[in-house]
C-alpha positions in Angstrom: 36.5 67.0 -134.6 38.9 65.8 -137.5 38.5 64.1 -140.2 38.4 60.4 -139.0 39.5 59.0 -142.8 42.8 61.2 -142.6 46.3 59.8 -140.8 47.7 62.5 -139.0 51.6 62.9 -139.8 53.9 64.0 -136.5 57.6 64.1 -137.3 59.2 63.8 -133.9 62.9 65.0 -134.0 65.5 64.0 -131.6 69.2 62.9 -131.5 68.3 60.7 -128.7 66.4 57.0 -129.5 65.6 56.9 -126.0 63.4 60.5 -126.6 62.0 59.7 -129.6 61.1 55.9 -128.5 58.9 58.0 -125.5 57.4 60.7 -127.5 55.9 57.6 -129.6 55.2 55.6 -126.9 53.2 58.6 -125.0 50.8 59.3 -128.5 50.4 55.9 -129.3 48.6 55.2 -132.3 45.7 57.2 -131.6 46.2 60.1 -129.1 42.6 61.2 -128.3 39.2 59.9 -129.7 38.8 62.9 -131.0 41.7 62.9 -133.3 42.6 60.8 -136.4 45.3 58.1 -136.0 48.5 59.3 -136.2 51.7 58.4 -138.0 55.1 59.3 -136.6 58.5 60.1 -138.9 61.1 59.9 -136.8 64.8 62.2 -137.3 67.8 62.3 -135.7 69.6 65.0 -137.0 68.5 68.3 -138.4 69.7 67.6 -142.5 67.2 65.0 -142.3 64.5 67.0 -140.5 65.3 70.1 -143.4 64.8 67.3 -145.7 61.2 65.4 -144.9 59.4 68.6 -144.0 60.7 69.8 -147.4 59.4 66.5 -148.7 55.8 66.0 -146.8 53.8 68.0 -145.1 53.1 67.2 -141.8 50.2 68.1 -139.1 52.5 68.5 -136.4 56.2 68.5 -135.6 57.5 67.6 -132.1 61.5 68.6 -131.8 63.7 68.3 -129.1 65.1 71.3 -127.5 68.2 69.5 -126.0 69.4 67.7 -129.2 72.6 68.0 -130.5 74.3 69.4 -132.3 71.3 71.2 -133.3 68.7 71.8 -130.8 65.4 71.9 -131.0 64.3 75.6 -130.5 66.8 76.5 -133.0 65.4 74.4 -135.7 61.8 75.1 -134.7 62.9 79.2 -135.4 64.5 78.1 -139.3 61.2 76.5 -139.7 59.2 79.3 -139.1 61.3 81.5 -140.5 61.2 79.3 -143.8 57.9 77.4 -144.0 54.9 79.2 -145.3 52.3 78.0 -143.4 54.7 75.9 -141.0 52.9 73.4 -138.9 52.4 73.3 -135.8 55.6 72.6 -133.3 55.8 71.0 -129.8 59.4 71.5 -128.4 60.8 69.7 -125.5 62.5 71.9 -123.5 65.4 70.7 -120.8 63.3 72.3 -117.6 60.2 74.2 -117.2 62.5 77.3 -116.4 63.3 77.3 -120.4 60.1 77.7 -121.3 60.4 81.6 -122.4 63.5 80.4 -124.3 60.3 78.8 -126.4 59.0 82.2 -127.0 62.1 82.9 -129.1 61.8 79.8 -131.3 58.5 80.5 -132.0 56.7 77.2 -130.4 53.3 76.8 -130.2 53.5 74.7 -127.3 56.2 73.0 -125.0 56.7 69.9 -122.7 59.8 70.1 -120.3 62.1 67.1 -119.6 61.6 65.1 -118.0 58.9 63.8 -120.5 55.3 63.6 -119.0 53.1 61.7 -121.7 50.2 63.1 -120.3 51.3 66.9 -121.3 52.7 65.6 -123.9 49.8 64.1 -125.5 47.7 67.0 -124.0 50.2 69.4 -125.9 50.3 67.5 -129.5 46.5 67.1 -129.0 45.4 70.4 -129.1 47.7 71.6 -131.9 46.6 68.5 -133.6 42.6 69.9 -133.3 43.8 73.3 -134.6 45.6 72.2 -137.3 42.3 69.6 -138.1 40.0 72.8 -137.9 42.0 75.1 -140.0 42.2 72.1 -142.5 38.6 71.5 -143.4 
């Protein structure tokens, strides 16, 4: 269970409105009963993603594999690479057939395109719980 006081913070990352209005629209404001209420930063490009996570920390990060010009599992890698501690990331990949392209980037879970809110919020759910537990 997490804390119920604490807002959760996702950054969801995509070039595209339309992805980034869906990824909201699928979490909501609270994903689970389980889980805190959660509060979405949106990007759209990848300076501005460097930038917030640099600024805030965040519970969860959701980024878009099929953005452009810098896609998702791409970014997801630098932050690993550069973050000590990085959250947890979600990345939407273009089809299920991508998904060991994931592996490379490090993910620690992934939703393919088209989106399906229900993985989707299954996904960001249980990275959400982990990152609750291993914050208390």
């Amino acid at each position: 269970m997490t804390d119920s006081s604490r807002l959760l913070k996702v950054l969801v990352y995509s070039d595209d409105l339309t992805v980034r209005q869906t990824v909201k629209t699928a979490l909501g404001r609270r994903p689970s009963p389980d889980v805190s209420d959660v509060d979405i930063f949106e990007c759209a490009t990848e300076p501005a993603v460097i930038a917030a996570v640099d600024k805030k920390p965040f519970d969860l990060i959701i980024l878009d594999g099929e953005a452009a010009p810098a896609g998702g599992m791409g970014v997801c890698r630098q932050l690993k690479d550069e973050i000590f501690n990085c959250p947890p990331i979600l990345v939407l990949v273009g089809r299920a057939d991508d998904r060991w392209l994931a592996t490379w980037s490090r993910a620690d879970a992934v939703v393919a395109h088209p989106i399906d809110p229900r993985a989707l919020v299954s996904g960001a759910v249980e990275l959400l719980r982990q990152t609750s537990t291993t914050s208390q």
